[in-house]
C-alpha positions as CSV (number, residue, x, y, z in Angstrom):
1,X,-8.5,4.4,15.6
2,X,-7.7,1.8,12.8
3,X,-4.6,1.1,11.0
4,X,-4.5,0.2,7.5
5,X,-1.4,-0.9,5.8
6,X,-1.9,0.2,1.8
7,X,0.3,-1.5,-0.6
8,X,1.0,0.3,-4.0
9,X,-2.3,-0.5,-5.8
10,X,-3.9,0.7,-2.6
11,X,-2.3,3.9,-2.5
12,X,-2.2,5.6,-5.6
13,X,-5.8,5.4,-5.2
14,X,-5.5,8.6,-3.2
15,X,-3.5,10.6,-6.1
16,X,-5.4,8.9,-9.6
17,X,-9.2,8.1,-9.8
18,X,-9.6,4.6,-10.2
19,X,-12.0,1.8,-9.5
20,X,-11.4,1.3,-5.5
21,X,-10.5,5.5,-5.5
22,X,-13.7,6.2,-2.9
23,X,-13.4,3.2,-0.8
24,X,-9.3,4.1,-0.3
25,X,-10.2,8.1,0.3
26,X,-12.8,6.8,3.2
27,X,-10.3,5.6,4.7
28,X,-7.8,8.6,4.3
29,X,-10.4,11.0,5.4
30,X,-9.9,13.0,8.8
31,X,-13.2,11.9,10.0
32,X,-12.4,7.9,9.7
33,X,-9.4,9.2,11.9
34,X,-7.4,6.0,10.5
35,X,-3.9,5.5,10.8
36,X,-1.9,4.6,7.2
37,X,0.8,3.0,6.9
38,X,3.1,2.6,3.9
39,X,6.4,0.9,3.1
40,X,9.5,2.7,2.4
41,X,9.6,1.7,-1.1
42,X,6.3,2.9,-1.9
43,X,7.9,6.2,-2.9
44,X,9.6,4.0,-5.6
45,X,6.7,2.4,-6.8
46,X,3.8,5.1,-6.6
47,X,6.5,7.3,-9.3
48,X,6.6,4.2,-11.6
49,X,3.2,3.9,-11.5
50,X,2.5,7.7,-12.3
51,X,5.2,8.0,-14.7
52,X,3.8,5.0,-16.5
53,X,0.8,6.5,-16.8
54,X,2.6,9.6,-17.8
55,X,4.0,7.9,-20.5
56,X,0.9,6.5,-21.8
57,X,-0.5,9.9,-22.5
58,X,-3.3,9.4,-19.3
59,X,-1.5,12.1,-16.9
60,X,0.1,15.1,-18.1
61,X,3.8,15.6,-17.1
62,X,2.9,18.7,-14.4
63,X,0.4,16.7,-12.8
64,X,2.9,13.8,-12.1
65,X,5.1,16.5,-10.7
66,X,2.0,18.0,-8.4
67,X,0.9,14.2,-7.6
68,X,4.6,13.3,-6.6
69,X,5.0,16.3,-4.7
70,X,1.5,15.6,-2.6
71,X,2.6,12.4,-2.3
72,X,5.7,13.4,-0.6
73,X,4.2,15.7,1.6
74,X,1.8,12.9,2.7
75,X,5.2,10.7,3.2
76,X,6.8,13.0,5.7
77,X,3.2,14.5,7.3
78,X,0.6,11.7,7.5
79,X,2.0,8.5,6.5
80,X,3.3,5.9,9.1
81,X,6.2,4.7,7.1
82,X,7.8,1.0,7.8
83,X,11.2,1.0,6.7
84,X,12.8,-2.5,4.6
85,X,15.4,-4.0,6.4
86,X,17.6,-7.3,5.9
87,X,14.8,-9.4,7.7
88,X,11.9,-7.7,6.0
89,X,13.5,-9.0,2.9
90,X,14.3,-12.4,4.2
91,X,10.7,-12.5,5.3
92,X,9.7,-11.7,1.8
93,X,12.1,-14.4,0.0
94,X,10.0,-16.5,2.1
95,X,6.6,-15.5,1.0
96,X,7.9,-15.7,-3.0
97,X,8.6,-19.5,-2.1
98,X,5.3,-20.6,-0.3
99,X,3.5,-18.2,-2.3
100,X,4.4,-17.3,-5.6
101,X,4.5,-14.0,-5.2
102,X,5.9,-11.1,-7.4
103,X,9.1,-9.8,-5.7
104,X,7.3,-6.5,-4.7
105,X,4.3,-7.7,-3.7
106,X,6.2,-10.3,-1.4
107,X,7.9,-7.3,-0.1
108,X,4.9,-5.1,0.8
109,X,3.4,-8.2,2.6
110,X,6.6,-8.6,4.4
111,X,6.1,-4.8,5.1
112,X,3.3,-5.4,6.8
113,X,3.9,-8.2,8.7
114,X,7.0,-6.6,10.1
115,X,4.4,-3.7,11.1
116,X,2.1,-6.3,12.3
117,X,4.8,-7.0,14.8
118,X,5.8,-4.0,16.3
119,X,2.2,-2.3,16.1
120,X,1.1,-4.9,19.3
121,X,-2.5,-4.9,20.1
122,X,-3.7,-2.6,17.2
123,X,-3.5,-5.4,14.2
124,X,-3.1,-3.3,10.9
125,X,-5.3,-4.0,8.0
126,X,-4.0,-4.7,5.0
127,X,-4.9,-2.8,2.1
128,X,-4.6,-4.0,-1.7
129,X,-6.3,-4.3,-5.5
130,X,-4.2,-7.4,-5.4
131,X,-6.1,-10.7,-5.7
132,X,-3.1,-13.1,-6.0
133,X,-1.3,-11.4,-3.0
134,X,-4.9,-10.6,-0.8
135,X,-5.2,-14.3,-0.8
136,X,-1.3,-15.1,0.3
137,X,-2.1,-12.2,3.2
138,X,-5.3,-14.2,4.1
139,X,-3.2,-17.8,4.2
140,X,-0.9,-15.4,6.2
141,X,-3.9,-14.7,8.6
142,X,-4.0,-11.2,8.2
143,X,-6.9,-9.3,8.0
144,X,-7.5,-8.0,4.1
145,X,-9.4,-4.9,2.8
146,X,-9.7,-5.1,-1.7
147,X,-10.9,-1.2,-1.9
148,X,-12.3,-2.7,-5.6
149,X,-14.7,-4.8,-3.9
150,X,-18.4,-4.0,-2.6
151,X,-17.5,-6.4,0.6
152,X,-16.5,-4.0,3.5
């Protein structure tokens, strides 16, 4: 069984059809039998990302409200969640200095490599549409999945 970390633009792949959507739903699907892991602040950032696309007219209001609720349900029933804590952010002011990194995206990785810890010999992968931050996880050394891309 695999684990795969999804950041933000990894996840909402499984609630809104996007480019990477398939890839990401693989990976969800019972018969992979994968593990998924997701921060604790990804319930913060999937609803900005749904209610942003609320607001641009591209999701109707109920949907956001069924999507959030999956979500949710997913949150408490499937998802492994990694909870933030004072070093997971001190990690991640780290990674905005060598890196560049936005805050959040310094804080997923973080995320993950507080995972990456405790998981032992079953090495997440991590999971994102994020070019600038898949290529800090790679200087990182951790393995990297882009769900946009045709590599697998």
């Amino acid at each position: 069984m695999a684990l795969y970390y999804l950041d933000t633009s990894a996840l909402v792949k499984l609630y809104v059809r996007e480019p990477g959507t398939e890839q990401v739903l693989r990976l969800a699907s019972g018969t992979a039998q994968n593990q998924l892991a997701v921060l604790s602040l990804a319930q913060v950032e999937i609803r900005s990302a749904l209610r942003r696309r609320e607001r641009a007219g591209e999701i109707a209001a109920t949907v956001v409200i069924q999507l959030l609720e999956r979500f949710q349900r997913h949150l408490e029933a499937v998802f492994l969640k990694q909870v933030m804590t004072d070093a997971t952010l001190d990690v991640a002011c780290a990674l905005v200095d060598k890196h560049g990194l936005f805050a959040l995206d310094a804080v997923q990785l973080a995320g993950y490599l507080a995972l990456r810890t405790s998981s032992g010999s079953n090495t997440p992968i991590f999971v994102s549409a994020d070019q600038q931050l898949l290529e800090a996880a790679e200087s990182e050394l951790v393995p990297v999945l882009n769900p946009c891309s045709a590599k697998r």
